[in-house]
VEXVEXLO-844502 format. One line per 10 residues: for each residue x, y, z of N, C-alpha, C, CB. Coordinates in nm, 4 decimals, m for minus. Glycine has a CB too. Layout:
X Y Z X Y Z X Y Z X Y Z | ...
//
This chain:
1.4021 m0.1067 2.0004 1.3395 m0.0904 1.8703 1.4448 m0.0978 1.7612 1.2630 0.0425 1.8627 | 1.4128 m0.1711 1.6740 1.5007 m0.1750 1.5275 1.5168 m0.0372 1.4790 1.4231 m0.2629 1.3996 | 1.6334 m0.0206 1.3925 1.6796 0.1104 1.3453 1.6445 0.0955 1.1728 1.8607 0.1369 1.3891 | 1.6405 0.2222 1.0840 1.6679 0.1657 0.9819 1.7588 0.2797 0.8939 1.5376 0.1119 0.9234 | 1.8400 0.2308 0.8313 1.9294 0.3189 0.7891 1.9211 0.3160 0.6038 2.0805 0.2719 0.8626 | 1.8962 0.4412 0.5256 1.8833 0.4267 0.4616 1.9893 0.5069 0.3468 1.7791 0.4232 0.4845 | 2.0540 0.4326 0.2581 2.2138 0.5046 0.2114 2.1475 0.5732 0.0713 2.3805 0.3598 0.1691 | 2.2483 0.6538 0.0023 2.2462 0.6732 m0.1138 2.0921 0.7669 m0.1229 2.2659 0.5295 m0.1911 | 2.0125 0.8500 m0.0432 1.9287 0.8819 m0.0782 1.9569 1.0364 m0.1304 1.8442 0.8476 0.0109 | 1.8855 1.0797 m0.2729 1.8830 1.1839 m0.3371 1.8717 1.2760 m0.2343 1.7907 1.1877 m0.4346
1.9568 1.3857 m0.2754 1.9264 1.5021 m0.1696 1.8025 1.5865 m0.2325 2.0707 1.6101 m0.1446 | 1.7436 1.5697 m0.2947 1.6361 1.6247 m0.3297 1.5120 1.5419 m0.3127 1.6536 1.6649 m0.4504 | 1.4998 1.4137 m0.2420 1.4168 1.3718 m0.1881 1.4343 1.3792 m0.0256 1.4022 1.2600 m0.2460 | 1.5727 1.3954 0.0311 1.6077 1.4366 0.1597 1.5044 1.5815 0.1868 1.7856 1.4647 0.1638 | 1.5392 1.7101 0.1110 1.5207 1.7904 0.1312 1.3423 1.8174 0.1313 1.6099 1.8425 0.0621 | 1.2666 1.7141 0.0321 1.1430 1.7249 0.0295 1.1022 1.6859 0.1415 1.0885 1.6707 m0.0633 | 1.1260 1.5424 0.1979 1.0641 1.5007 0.3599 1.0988 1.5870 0.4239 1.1071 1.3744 0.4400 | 1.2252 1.6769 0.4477 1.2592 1.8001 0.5655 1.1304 1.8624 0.6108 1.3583 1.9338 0.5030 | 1.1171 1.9357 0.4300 1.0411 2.0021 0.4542 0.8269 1.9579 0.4894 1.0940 2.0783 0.3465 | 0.8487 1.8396 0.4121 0.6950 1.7998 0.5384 0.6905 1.7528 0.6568 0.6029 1.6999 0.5050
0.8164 1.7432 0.7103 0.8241 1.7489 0.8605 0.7920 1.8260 0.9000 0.9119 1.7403 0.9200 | 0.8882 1.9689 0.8575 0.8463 2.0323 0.9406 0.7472 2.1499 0.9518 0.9288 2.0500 0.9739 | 0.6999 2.1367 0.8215 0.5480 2.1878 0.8102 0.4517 2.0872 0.9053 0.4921 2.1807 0.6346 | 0.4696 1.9677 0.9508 0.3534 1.8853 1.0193 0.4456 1.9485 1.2141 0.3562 1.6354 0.9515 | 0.5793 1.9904 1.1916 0.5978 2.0233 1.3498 0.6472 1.9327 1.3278 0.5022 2.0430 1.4707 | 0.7322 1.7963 1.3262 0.8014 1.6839 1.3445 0.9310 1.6874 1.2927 0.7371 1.5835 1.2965 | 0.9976 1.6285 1.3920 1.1403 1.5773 1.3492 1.1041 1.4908 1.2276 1.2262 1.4849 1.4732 | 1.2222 1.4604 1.1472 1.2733 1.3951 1.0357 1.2060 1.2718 1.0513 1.4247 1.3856 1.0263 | 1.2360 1.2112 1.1443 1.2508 1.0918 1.2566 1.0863 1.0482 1.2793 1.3356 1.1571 1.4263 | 1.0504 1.1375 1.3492 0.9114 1.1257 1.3165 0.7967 1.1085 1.2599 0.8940 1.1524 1.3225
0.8263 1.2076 1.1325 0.7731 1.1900 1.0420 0.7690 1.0732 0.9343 0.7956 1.2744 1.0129 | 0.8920 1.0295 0.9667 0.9298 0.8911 0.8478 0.9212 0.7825 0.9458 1.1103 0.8867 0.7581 | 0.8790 0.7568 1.0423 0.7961 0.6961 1.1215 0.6443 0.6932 1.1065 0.8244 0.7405 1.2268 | 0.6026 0.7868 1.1260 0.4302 0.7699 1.1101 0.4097 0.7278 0.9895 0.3354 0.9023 1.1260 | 0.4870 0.7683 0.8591 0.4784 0.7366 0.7164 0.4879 0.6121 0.6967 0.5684 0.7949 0.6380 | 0.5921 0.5492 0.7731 0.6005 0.3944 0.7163 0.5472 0.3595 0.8026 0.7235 0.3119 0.6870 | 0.4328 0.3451 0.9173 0.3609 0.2698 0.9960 0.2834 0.2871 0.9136 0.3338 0.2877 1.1266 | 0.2217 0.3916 0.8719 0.1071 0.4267 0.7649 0.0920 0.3101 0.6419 0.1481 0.5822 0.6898 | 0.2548 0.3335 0.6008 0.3022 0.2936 0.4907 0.2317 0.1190 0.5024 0.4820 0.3233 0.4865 | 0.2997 0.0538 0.6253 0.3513 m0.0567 0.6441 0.1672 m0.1433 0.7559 0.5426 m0.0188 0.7389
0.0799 m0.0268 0.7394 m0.0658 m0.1043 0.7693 m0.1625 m0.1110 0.6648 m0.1447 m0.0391 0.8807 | m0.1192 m0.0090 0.5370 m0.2266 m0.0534 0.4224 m0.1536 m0.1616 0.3398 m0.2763 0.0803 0.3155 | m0.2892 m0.2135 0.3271 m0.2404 m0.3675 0.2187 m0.1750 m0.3527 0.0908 m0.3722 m0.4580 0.1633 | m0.1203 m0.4315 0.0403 m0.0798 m0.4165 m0.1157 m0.1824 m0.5043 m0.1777 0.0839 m0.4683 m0.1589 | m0.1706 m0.4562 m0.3091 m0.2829 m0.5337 m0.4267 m0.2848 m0.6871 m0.3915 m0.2246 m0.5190 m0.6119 | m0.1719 m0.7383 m0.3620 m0.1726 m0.8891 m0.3660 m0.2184 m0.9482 m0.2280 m0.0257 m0.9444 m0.4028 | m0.2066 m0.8343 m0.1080 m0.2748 m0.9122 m0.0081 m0.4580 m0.8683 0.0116 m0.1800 m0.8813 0.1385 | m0.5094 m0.7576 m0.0606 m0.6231 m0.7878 m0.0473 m0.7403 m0.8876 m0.1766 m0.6549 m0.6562 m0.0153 | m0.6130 m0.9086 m0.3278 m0.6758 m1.0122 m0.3373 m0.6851 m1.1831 m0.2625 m0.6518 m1.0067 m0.4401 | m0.6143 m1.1833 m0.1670 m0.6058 m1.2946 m0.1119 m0.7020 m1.2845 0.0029 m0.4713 m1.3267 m0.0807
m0.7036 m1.1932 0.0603 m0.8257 m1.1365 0.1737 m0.9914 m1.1707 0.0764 m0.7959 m0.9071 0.2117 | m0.9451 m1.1806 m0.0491 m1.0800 m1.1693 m0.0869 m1.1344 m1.3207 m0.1566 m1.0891 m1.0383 m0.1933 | m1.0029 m1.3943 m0.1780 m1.0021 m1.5050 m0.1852 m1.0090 m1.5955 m0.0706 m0.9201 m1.5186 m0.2465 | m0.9888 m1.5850 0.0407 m1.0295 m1.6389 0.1553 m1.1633 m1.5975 0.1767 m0.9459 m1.6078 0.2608 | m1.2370 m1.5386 0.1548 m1.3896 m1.4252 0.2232 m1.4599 m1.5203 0.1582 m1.4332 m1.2237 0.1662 | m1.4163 m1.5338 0.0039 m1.5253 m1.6014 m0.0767 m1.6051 m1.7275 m0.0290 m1.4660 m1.6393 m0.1969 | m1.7605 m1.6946 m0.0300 m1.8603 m1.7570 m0.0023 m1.9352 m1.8292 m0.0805 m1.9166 m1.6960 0.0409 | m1.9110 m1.7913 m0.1997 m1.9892 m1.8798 m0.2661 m1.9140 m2.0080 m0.3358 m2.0606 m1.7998 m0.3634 | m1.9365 m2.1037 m0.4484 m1.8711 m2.1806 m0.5384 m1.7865 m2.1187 m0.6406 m1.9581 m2.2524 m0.5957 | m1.7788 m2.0053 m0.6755 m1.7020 m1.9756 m0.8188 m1.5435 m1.8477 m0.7222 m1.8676 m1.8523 m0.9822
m1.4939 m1.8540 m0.7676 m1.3781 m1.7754 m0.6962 m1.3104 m1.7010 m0.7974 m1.2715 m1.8675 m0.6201 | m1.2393 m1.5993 m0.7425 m1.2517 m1.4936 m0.8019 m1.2032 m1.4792 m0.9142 m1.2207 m1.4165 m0.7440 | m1.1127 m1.5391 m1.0039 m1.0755 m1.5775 m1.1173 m1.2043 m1.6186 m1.2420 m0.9856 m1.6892 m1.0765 | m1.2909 m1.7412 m1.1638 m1.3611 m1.7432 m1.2629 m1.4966 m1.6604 m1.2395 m1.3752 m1.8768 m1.2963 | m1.5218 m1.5458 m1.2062 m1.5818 m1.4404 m1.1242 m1.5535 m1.3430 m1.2519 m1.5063 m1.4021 m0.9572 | m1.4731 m1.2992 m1.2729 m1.4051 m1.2060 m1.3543 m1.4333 m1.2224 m1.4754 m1.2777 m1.2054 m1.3439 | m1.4062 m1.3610 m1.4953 m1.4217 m1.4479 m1.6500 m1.5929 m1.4240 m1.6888 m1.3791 m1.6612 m1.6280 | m1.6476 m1.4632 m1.5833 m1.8354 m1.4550 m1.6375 m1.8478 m1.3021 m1.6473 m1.9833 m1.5261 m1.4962 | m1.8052 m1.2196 m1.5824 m1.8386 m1.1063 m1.5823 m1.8063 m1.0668 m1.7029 m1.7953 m1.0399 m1.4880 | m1.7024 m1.1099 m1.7634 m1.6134 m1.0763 m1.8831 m1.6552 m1.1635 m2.0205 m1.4524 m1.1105 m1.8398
m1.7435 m1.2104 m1.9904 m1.8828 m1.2923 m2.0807 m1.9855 m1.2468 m2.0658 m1.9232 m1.4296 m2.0540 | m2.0268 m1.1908 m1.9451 m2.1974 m1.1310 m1.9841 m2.1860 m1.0065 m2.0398 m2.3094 m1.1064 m1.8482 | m2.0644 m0.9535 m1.9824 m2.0600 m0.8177 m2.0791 m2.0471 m0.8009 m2.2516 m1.9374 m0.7467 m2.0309 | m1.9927 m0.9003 m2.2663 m1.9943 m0.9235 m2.4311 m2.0810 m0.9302 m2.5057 m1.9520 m1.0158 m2.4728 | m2.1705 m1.0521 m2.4356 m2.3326 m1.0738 m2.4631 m2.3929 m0.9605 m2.4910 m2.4138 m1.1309 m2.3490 | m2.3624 m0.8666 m2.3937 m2.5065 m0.7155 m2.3693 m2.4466 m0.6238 m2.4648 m2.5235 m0.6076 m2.1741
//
């Protein structure tokens, strides 16, 4: 398994993960493990607009989707 080493980190963000480790019972190690699997399976903004740009079923896509929406509302 890959390692990851991370330099220069504030000791006052050191000391905050300590301590939700070991309020959850987990090593350091552990905990900043489950976090970045966590971290590293939810999408970012830019991949679920693309998830949503692939889905699209109909003729208009999501750009000009936004735009009508952003015209009928003016109208009303």
């Amino acid at each position: 398994m890959p390692n990851l080493l991370v330099r220069d980190l504030p000791d006052d963000v050191h000391a905050a993960l300590q301590r939700r480790a070991r309020r959850r019972g987990q090593s350091l190690q552990q905990f900043l493990t489950a976090e970045l699997s966590r971290l590293a399976g939810r999408p970012n903004p830019e991949e679920v607009l693309d998830r949503i740009e692939r889905r699209r079923g109909g003729r208009v896509g999501l750009h000009q989707a936004v735009a009508d929406l952003g015209q009928d509302r003016e109208r009303h």
